[in-house]
C-alpha positions, 0 to 999 in steps of 0.5 A: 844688539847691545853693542849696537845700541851702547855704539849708537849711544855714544854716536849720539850723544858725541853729535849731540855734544859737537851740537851743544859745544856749537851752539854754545860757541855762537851764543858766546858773549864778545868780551872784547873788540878791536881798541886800536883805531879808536886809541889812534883817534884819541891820540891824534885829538890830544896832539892838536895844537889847539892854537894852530885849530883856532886858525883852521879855515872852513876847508882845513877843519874837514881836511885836517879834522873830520877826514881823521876821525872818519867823519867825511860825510859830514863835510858838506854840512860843515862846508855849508855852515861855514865852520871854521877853527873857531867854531869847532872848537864852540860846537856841541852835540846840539849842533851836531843835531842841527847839522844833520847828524842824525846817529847817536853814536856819531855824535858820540864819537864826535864829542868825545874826540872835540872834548879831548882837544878842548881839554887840551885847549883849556891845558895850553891856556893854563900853562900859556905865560901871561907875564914874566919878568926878570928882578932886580931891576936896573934901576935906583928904585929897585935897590936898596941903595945907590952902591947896589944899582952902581954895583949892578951897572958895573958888574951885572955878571956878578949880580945874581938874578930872578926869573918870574913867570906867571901862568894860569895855573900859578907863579913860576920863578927861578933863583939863577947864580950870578954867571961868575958862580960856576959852582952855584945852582939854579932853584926853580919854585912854583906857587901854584894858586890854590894854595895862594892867600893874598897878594900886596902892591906896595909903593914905596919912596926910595932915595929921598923921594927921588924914586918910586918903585912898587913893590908885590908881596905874595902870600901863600901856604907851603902845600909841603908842611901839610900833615901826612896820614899819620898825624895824631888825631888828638893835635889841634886842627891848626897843626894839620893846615898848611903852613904859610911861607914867607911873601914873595916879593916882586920889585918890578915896575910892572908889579902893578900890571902883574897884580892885575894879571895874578888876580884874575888867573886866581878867581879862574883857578879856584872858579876851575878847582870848584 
């Protein structure tokens, strides 16, 4: 009977560990789910070129967006409402409600996808060229004597060139060789506008007033000579600040237009850095 009882014991208490060990398998919390679709979505979102989403007709904004991110059921409100490239690259989540999408998590979802092509948007816009400019120029006024511009004419394979480039997120430019240099090398540099501190057009007369040529200097600190971690605390403040480099010079006829462009992308840059 003891062995019987000590059987049945085991027996029992094993059922009942079989029991526990599923109960507690069902009650399990899900620590994990599937990421790969909702990764795929958000790479496809990134990859629109938001200049090519702009041009969308009503019928390529559902063909070409919302039937990607599974969002078909919402094409007839699209369709009805006209929503163009454009558009959708205004829309909110309030207008999300006034089409008709009554879920929250599809407006969730929605949002965050348009977001990040958004953010791409306001990227390409930055990086998007608003002026360039080769220097120097062939022209007397921008020169610094008539045997340079002579020797500029004649022989422009030997006259070593710059390229300008400015974008809204800075200035670009690039120091090239003359061509009959094979051993010289290009350096690119770039002035990004939140270490800008000035810019200055000048006017100047060249060649017994016979010349007018404008001239812009640009002011900015060099964000390389600000001090590591390690500067000693005692040095004055003015050590630890960014040191300013040389103006930059543009000696270009559009020097005036590019004055213009160079500072609204700066009162932009610091408006975004804010």
């Amino acid at each position: 009977l003891q062995l019987l009882s000590i059987h049945l014991g085991a027996v029992v208490f094993f059922g009942s560990g079989k029991s526990i060990m599923a109960s507690n398998a069902q009650n399990a919390p899900i620590t994990t789910q599937p990421t790969t679709r909702r990764k795929e979505l958000e790479k496809f979102a990134s990859d629109l070129d938001p200049n090519t989403v702009v041009e969308w007709t009503v019928d390529e904004v559902v063909d070409k967006y919302l039937v990607p991110i599974d969002m078909e059921f919402m094409a007839k409100a699209f369709r009805e409402n006209h929503i163009t490239g454009a558009a959708l690259l205004s829309m909110t989540e309030d207008h999300m409600k006034e089409l008709g999408c009554a879920v929250l998590g599809d407006r969730i979802s929605f949002m965050n996808y348009l977001d990040l092509l958004k953010r791409h948007k306001r990227e390409a816009d930055r990086s998007k060229s608003l002026w360039s400019g080769i220097t120097p120029v062939k022209s007397c006024a921008y020169h610094d004597h008539c045997g340079r511009f002579m020797f500029h004419v004649l022989c422009p394979c030997c006259v070593p060139l710059t390229e300008w480039r400015i974008t809204g997120q800075g200035i670009r430019y690039r120091k090239n060789p003359a061509m009959l240099n094979c051993c010289g090398a290009a350096e690119t540099e770039f002035i990004d506008f939140r270490f800008m501190k000035d810019i200055e057009l000048q006017k100047q007369a060249r060649f017994c007033c016979c010349c007018i040529g404008y001239h812009l200097r640009i002011y900015a600190d060099d964000k390389d000579t600000v001090a590591g971690p390690n500067t000693n605390a005692s040095h004055d403040k003015a050590a630890l600040a960014p040191l300013e480099r040389e103006p930059l010079t543009i000696f270009h006829p559009d020097a005036p237009k590019a004055e213009a462009i160079i500072r609204n992308a700066w009162a932009d840059a610091h408006l975004v850095a804010n």
